[in-house]
N, C-alpha and C positions, 0 to 999 in steps of 0.2 A: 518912514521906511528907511533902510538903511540904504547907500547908493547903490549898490546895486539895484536894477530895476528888476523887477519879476518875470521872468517869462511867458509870454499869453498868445491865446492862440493855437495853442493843443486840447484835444480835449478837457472837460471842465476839469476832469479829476486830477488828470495831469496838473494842471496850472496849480492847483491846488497841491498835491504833492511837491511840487517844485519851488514853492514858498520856504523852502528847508532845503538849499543849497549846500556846500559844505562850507563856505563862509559865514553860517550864522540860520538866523531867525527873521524869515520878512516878515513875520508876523505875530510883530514880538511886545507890538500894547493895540489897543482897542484900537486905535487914530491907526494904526499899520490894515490892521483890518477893515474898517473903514474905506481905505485910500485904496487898495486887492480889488475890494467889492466894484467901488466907480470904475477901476479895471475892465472887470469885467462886468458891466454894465448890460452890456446887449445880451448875458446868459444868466445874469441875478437878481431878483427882486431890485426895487428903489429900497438903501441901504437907509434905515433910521437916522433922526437928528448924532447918535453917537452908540457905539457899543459899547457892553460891559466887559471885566474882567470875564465874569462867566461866559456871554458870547462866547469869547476869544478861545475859552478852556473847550466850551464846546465843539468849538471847528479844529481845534488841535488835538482833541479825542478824535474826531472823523479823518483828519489828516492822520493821524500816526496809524489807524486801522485801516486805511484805504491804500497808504505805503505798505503797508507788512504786507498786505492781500494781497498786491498787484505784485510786489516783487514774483510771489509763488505763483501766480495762475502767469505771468508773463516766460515764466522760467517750466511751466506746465507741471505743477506740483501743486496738490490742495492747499489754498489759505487755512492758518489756525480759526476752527470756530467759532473761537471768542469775540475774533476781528468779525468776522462775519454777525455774527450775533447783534455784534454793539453797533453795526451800519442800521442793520435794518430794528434795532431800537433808536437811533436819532431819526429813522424815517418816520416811525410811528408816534414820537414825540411833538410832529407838527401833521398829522396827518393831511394830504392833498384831496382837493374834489374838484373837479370841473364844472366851472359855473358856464350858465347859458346866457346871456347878455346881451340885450339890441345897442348894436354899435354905431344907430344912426343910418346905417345903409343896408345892413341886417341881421342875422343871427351871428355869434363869433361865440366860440369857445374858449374860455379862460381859465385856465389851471390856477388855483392860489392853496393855502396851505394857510391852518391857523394855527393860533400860538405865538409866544413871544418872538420879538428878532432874531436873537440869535439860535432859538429850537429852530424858526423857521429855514433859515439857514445852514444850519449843520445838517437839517433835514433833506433840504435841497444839494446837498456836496453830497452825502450821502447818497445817496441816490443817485448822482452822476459817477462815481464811483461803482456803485450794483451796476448798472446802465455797462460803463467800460469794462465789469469784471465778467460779465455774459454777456459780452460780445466777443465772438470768435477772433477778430484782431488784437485783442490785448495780448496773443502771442506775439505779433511782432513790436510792439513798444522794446525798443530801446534805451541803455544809455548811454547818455556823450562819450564821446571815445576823448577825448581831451582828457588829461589825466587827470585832471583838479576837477575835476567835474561831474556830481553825480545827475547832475537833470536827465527826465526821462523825457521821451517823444515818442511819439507815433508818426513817422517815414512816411510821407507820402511818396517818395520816389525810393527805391530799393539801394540808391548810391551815397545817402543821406546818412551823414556820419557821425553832424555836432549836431547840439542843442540849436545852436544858431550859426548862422554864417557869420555874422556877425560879431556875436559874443566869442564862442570859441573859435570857429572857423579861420575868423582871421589870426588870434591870436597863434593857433598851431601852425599854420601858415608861415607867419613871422619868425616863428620860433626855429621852423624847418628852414627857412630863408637865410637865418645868421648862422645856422649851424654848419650848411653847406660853404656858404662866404669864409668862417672863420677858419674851417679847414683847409683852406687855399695857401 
């Protein structure tokens, strides 16, 4: 991955749109995708010994339709259908069933999905994507007010302005800090 880190922590589909900063491609060979996945761990399958080219092609067809969608349903304008279309054909590519499984202490319900890794996977973004696009908050998803910055978020507080406090936050911060100084 390149240095910059990914931003994680927003919903799934976010993290996944924001893999496409305006410096570049975080997900830009199999081993980047890979490295996203362990990221996000506690919302992805256990990620294969390694993924393919195609993997890769297949989450960056979910990526680029789940961008297109969201910018319109967030800005409250119908997504193109095609984008729509092609989500819910990578869902259907790894289809989901709820297995029923004694867990040793007693019945648990487990969602899995078959098909190769990376269908299963583009399946799974997919779908976290549909998930964010019908739900009524994806009107407020934002993006970074920082200028260099296209990341999106979803505001838990209404006063919430960067991607991060950290990433941008401080930088604008710094940035309003010299300029005020300089003008002295």
């Amino acid at each position: 991955m390149s240095e910059l880190v990914p931003l994680t922590g927003e919903p799934l589909a976010l993290d996944l749109v924001n893999t496409r900063p305006a410096g570049g491609d975080l997900l830009a060979a199999p081993e980047d995708l890979r490295a996203w996945v362990e990221m996000e761990a506690d919302r992805l399958p256990d990620p294969p010994e390694r993924y393919t080219s195609a993997d890769l092609d297949a989450v960056h067809a979910v990526r680029g339709c789940a961008a297109r969608a969201l910018e319109h349903a967030r800005h409250g304008t119908r997504p193109v259908q095609a984008d729509l279309d092609a989500l819910n054909r990578a869902q259907r590519a790894a289809p989901a069933i709820s297995a029923v499984e004694w867990s040793g202490e007693g019945l648990a319900l487990i969602r899995r999905r078959s098909g190769p890794p990376g269908e299963r996977l583009a399946a799974r973004l997919a779908e976290a994507a549909a998930e964010l696009l019908a739900d009524p908050a994806v009107a407020g998803v934002r993006q970074c007010e920082a200028d260099d910055c296209v990341l999106l978020f979803l505001p838990a507080h209404p006063r919430r302005r960067w991607c991060s406090a950290a990433r941008c936050g401080n930088r604008v911060r710094v940035a309003r800090h010299y300029q005020r100084h300089r003008a002295r």
